[in-house]
MDTraj code that builds the backbone (N, CA, C; nanometers):
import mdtraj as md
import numpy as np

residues = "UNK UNK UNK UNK UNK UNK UNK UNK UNK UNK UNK UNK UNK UNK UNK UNK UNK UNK UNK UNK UNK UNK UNK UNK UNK UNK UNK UNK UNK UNK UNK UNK UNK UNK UNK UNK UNK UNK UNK UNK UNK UNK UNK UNK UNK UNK UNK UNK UNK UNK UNK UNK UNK UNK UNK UNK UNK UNK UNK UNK UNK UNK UNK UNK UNK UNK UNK UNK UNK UNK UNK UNK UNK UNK UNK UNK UNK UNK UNK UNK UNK UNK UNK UNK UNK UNK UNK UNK UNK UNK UNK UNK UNK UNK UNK UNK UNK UNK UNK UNK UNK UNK UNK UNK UNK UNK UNK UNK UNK UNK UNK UNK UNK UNK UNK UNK UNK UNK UNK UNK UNK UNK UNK UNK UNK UNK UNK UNK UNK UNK UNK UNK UNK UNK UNK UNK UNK UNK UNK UNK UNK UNK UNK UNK UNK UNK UNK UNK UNK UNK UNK UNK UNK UNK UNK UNK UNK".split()
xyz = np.array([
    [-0.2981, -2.5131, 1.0183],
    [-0.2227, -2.4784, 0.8993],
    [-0.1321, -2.3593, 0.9275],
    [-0.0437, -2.3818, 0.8583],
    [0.1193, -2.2349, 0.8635],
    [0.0365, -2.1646, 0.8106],
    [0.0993, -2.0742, 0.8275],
    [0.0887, -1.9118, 0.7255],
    [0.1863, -1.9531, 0.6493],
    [0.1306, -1.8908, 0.4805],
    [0.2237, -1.9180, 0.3872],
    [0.3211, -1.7944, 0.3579],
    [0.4275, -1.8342, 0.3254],
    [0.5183, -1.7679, 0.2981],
    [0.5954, -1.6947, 0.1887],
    [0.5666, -1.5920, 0.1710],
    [0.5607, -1.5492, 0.0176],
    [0.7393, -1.4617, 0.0014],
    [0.8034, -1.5356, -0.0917],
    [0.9641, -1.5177, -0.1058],
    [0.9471, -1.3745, -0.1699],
    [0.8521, -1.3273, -0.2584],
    [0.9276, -1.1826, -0.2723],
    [0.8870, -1.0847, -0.1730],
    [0.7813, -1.1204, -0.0896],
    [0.7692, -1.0119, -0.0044],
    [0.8386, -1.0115, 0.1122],
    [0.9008, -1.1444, 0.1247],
    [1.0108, -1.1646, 0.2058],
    [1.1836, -1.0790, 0.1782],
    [1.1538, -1.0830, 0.0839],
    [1.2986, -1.0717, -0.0323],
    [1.2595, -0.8965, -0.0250],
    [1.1558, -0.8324, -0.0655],
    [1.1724, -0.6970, -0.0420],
    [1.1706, -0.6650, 0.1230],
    [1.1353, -0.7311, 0.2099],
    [1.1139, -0.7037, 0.3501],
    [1.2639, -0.6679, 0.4068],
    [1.3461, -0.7759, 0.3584],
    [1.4820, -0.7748, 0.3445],
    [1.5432, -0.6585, 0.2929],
    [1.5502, -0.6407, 0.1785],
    [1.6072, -0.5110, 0.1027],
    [1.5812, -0.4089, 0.1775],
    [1.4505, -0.3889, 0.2369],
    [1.4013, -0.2388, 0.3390],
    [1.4681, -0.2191, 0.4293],
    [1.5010, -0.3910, 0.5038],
    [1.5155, -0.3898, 0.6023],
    [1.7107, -0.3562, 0.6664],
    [1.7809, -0.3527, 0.5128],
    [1.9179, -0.4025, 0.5054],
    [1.9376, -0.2368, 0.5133],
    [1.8566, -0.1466, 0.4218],
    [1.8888, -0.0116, 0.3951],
    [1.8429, 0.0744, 0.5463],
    [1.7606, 0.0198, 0.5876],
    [1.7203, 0.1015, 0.7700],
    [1.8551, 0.0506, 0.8374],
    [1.9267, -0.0624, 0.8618],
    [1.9997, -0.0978, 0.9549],
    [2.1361, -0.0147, 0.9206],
    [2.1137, 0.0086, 0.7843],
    [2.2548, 0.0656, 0.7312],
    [2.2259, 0.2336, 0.7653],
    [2.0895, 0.2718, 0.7477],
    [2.0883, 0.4096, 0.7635],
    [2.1168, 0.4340, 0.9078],
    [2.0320, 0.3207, 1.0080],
    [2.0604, 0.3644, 1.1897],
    [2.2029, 0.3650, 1.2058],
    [2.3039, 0.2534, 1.1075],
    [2.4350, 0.2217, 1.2087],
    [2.4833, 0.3606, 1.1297],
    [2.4691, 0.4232, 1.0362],
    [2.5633, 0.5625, 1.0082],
    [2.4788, 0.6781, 1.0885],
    [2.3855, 0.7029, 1.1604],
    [2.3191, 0.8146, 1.2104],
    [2.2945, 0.7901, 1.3599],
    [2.2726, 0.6237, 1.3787],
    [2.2384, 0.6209, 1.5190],
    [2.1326, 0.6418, 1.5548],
    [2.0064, 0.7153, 1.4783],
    [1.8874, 0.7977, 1.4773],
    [1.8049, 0.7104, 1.5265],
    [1.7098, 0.7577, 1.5647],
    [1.5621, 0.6914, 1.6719],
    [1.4981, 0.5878, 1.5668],
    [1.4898, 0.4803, 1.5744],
    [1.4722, 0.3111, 1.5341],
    [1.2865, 0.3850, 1.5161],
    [1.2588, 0.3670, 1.5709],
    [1.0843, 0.4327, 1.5255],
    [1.0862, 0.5382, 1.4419],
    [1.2028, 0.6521, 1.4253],
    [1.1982, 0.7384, 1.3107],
    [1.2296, 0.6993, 1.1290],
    [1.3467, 0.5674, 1.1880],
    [1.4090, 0.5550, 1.0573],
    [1.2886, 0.4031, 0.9896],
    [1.2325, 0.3535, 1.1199],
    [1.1027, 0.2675, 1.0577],
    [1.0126, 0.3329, 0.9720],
    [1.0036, 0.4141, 1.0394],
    [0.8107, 0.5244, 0.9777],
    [0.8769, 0.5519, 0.8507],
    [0.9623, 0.6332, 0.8276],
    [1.0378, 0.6636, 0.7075],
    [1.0811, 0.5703, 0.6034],
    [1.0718, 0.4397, 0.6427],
    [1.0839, 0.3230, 0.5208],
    [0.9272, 0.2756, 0.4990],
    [0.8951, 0.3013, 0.5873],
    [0.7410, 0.2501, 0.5438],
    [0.6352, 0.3518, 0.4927],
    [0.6604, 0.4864, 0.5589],
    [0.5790, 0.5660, 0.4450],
    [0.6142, 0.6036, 0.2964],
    [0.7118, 0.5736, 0.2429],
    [0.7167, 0.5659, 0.1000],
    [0.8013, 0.7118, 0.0661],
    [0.8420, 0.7750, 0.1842],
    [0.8478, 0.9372, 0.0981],
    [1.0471, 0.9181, 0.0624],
    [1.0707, 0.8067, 0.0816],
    [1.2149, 0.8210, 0.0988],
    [1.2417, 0.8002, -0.0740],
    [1.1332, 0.7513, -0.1404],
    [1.1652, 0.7627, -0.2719],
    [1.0803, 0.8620, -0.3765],
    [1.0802, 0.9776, -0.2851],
    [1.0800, 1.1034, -0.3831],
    [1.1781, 1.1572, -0.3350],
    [1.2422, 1.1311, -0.2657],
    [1.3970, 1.1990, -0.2517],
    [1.5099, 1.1730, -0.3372],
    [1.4516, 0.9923, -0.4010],
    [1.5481, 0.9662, -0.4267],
    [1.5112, 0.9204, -0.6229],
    [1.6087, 1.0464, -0.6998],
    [1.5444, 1.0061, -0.8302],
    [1.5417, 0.8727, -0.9065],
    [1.6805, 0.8108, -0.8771],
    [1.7251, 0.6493, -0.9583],
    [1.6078, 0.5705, -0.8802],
    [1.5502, 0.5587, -0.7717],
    [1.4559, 0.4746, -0.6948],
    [1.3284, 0.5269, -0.6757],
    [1.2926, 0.5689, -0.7705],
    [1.1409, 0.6712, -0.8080],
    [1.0752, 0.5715, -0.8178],
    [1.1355, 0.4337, -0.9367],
    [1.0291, 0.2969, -0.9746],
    [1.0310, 0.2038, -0.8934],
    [1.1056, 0.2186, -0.7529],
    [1.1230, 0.0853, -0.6305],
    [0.9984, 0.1076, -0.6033],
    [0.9569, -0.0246, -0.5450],
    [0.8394, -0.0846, -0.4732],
    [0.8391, 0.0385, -0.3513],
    [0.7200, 0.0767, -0.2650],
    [0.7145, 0.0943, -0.1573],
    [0.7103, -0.0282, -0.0695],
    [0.7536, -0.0227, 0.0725],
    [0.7162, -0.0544, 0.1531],
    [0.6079, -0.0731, 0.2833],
    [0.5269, -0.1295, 0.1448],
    [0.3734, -0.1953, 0.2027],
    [0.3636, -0.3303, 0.1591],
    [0.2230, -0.3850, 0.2557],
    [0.1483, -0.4699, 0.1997],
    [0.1027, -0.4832, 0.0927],
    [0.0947, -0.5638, -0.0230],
    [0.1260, -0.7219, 0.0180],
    [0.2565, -0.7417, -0.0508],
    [0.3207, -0.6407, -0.1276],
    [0.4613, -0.6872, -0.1832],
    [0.5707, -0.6846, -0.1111],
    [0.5553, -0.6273, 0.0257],
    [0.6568, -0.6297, 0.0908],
    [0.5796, -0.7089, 0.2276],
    [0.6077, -0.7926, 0.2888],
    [0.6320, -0.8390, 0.4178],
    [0.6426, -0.7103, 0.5528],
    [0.5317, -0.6453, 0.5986],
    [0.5920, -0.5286, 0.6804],
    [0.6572, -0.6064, 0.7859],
    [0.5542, -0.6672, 0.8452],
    [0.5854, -0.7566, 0.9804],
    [0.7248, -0.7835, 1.0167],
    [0.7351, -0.9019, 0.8800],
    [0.9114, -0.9477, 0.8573],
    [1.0522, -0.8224, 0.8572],
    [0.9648, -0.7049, 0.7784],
    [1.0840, -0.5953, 0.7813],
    [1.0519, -0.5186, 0.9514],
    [0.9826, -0.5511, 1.0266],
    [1.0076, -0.4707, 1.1562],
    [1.0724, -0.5670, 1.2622],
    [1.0475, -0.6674, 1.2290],
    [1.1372, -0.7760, 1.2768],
    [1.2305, -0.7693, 1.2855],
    [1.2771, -0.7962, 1.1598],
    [1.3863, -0.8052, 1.1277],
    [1.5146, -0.6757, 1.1442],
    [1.4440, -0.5479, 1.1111],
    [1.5165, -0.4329, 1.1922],
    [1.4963, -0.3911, 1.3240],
    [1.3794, -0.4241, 1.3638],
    [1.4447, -0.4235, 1.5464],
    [1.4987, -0.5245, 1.6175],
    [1.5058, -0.6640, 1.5404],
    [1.6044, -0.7614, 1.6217],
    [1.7523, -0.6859, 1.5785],
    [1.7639, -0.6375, 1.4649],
    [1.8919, -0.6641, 1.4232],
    [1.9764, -0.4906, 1.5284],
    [1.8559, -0.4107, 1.5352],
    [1.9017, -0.2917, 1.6444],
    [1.9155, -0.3793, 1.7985],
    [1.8260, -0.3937, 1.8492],
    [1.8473, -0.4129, 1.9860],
    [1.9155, -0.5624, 1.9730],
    [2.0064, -0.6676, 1.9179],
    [2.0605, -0.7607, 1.9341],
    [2.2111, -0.7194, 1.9041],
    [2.2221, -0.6081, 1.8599],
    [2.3457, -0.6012, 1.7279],
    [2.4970, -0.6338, 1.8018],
    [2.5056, -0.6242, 1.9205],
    [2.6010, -0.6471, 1.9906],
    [2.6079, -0.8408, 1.9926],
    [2.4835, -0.9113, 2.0506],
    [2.5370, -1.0380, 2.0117],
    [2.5378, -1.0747, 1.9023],
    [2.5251, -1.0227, 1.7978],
    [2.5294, -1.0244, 1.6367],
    [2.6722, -1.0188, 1.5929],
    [2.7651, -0.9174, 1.6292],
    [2.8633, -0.8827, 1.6265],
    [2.9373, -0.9837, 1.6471],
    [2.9588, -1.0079, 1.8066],
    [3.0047, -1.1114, 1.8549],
    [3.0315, -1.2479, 1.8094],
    [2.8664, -1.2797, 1.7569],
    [2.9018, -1.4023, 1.7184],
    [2.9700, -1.4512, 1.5370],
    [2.9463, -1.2871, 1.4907],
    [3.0309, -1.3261, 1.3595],
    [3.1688, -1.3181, 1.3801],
    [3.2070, -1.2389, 1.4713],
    [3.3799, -1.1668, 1.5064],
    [3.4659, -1.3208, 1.4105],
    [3.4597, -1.4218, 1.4961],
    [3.5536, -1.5030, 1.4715],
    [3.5081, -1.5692, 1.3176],
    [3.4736, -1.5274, 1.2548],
    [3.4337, -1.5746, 1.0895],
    [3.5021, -1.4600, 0.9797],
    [3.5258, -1.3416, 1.0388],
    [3.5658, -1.2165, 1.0004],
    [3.7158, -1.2691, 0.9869],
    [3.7534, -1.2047, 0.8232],
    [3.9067, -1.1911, 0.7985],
    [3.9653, -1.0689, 0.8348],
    [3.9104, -0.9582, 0.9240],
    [3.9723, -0.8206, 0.9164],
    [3.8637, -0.7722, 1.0469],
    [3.9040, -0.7176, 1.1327],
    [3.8576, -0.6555, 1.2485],
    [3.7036, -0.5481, 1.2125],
    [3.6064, -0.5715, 1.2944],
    [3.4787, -0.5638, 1.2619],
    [3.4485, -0.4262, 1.1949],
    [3.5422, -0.3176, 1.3044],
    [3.5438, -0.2030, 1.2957],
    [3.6322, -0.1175, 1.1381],
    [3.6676, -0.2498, 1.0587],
    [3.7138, -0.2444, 0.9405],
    [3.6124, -0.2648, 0.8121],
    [3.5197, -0.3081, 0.8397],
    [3.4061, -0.3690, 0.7572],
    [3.3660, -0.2515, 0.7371],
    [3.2999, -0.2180, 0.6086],
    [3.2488, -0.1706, 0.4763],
    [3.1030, -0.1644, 0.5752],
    [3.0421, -0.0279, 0.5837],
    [2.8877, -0.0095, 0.6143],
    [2.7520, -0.0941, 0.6217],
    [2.7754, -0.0907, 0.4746],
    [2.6559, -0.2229, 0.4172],
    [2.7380, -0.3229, 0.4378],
    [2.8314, -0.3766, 0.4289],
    [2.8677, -0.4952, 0.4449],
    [2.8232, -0.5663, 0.6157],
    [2.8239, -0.4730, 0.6882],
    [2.8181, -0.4564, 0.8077],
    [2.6521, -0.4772, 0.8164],
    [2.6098, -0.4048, 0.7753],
    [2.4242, -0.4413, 0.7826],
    [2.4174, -0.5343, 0.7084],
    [2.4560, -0.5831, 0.6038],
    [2.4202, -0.7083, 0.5197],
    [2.4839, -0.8626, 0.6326],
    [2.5322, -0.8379, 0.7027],
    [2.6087, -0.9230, 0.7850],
    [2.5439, -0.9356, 0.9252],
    [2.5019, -0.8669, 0.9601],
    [2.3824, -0.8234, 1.0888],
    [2.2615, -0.8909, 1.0344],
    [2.2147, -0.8810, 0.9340],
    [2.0790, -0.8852, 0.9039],
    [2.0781, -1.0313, 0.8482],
    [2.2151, -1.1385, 0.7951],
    [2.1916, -1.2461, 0.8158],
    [2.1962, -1.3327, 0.9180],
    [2.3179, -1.2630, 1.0068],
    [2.3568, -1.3433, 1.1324],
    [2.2176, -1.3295, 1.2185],
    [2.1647, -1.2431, 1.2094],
    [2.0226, -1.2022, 1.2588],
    [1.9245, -1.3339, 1.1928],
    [1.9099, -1.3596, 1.0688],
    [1.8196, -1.4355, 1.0526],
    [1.8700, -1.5782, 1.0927],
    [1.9671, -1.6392, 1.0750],
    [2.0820, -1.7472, 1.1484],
    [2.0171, -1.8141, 1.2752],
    [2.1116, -1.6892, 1.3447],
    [2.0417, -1.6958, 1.4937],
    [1.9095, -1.6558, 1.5356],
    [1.7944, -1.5723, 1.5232],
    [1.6959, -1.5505, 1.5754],
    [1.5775, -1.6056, 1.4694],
    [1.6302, -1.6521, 1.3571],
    [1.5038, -1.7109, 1.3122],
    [1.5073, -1.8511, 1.2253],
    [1.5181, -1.9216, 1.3175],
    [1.5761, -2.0944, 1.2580],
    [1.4312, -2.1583, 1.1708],
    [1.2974, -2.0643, 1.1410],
    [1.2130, -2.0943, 1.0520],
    [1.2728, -2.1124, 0.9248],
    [1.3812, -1.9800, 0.8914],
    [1.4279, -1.9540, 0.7990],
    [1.5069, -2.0389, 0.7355],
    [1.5609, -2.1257, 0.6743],
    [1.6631, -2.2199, 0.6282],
    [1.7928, -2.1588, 0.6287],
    [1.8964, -2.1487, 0.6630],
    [2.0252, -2.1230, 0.6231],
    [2.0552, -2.1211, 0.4785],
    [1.9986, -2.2018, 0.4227],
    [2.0846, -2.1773, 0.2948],
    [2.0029, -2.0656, 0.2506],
    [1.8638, -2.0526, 0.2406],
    [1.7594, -1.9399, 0.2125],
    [1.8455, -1.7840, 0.2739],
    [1.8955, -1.8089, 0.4179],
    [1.9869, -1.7056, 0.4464],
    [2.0920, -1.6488, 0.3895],
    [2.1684, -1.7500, 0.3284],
    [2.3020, -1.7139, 0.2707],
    [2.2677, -1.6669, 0.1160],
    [2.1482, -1.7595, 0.0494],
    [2.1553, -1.6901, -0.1123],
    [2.0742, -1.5387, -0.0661],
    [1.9582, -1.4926, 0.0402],
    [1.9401, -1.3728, -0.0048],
    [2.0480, -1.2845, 0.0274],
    [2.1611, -1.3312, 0.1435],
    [2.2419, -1.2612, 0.1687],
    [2.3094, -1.1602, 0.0320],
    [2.3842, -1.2994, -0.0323],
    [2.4984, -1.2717, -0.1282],
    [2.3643, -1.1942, -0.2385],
    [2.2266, -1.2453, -0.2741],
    [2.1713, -1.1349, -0.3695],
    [2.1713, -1.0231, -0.2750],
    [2.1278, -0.9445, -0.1605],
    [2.1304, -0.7782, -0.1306],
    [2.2768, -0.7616, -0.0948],
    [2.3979, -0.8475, -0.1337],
    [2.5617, -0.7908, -0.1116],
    [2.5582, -0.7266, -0.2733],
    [2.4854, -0.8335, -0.3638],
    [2.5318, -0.7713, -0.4757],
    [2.4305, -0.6445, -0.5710],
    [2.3066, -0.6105, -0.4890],
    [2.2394, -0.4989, -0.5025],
    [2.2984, -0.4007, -0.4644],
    [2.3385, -0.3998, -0.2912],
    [2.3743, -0.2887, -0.2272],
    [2.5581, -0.2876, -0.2301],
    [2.5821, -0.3973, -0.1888],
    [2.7014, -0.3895, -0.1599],
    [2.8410, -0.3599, -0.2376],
    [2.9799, -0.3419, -0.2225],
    [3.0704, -0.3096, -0.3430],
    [3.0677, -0.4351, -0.4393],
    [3.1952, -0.4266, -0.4927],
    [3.2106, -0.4927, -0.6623],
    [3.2408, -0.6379, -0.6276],
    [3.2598, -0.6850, -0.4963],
    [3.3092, -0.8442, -0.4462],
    [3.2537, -0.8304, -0.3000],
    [3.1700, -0.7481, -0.2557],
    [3.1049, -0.7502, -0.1531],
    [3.0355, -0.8820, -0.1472],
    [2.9637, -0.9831, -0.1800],
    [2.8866, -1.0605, -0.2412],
    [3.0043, -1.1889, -0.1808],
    [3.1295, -1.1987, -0.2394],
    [3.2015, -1.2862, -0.2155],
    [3.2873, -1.3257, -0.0824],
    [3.2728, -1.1995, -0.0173],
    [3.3402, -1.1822, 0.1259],
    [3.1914, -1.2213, 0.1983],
    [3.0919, -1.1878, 0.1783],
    [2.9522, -1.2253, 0.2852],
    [2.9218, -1.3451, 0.2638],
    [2.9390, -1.3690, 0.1531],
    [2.9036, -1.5460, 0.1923],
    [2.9991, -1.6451, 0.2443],
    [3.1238, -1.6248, 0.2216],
    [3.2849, -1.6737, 0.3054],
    [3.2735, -1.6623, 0.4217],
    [3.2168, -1.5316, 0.4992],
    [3.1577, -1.5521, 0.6617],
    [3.0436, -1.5990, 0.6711],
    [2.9294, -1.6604, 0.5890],
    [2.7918, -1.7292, 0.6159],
    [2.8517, -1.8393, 0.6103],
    [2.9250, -1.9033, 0.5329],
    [2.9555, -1.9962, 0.4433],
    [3.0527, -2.0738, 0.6064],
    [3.1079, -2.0155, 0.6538],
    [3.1855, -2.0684, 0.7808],
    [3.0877, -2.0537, 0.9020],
    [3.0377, -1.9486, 0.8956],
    [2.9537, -1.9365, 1.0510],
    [2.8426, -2.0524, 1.0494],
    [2.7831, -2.0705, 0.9471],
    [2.6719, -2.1582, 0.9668],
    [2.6649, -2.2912, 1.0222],
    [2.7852, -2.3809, 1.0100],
    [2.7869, -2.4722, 1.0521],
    [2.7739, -2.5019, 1.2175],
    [2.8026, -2.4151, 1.2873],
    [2.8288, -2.4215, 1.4216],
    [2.7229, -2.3273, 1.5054],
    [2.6722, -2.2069, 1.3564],
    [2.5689, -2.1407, 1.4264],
    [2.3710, -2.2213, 1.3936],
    [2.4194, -2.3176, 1.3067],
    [2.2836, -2.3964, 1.2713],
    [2.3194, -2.5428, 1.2807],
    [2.3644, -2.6128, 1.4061],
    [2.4057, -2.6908, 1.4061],
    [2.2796, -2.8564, 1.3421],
    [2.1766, -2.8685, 1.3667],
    [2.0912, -2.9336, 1.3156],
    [1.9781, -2.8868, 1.2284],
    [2.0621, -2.8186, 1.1016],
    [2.0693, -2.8029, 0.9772],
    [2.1390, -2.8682, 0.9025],
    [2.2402, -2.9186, 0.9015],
    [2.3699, -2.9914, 0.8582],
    [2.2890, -3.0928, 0.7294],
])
top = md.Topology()
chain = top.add_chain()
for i, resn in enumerate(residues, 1):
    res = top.add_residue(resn, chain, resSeq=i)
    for name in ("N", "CA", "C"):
        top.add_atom(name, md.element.get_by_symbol(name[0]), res)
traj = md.Trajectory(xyz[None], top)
């Protein structure tokens, strides 16, 4: 028997995991520092509007899935890049922060985790574009899922 798969702890594993990739690509900072720091919980007494967010634990959050998922998306991020470049309407180094981790962290699930369904990829995408991301952030990330997928999930179709 699988292990079952539980969508919101997946879905917050995600959210943790979108805000670490976004905090490493603006600081660069040690990937084991900016982990410990999403998972011990103290990042929301820093932060007053996110006093009532979930921590990042078991069982509402997926840890496993969120360390996964942020150290593929650190140590891959270069073929990550790469393989969205040509789906991109505007040069990479033009992209919006979060847009940039929200875009990593699907092309990441795309390519390194074909458990995942593509389309499961693209709707949590466009929901953490429109948590985190700007006012049409949401509509530009799924226009590059929405093209990359076909060729990057080819027997998905």
């Amino acid at each position: 028997m699988g292990v079952t798969v539980k969508p919101a702890a997946r879905r917050n594993a995600r959210q943790f995991a979108v805000q670490a990739i976004y905090s490493w690509q603006l600081t660069k900072g040690n990937v084991a520092d900016i982990e410990q720091y999403f998972l011990s919980g103290d990042k929301f007494e820093e932060e007053e509007h996110q006093a009532d967010a979930p921590v990042c634990k078991a069982p509402e959050t997926d840890v496993s899935y969120f360390r996964d998922l942020f150290a593929g998306v650190v140590l891959s991020h270069q073929e990550l890049d790469s393989k969205m470049r040509p789906y991109l309407s505007r040069p990479l180094q033009d992209l919006d922060q979060m847009e940039l981790a929200l875009l990593r962290l699907a092309m990441y699930e795309m390519v390194k985790r074909e458990d995942v369904p593509f389309k499961v990829v693209i709707n949590e995408a466009i929901e953490l574009a429109k948590l985190f991301g700007a006012e049409d952030s949401h509509k530009f990330v799924n226009g590059v899922l929405d093209k990359a997928a076909p060729s990057l999930r080819k027997k998905d179709k």
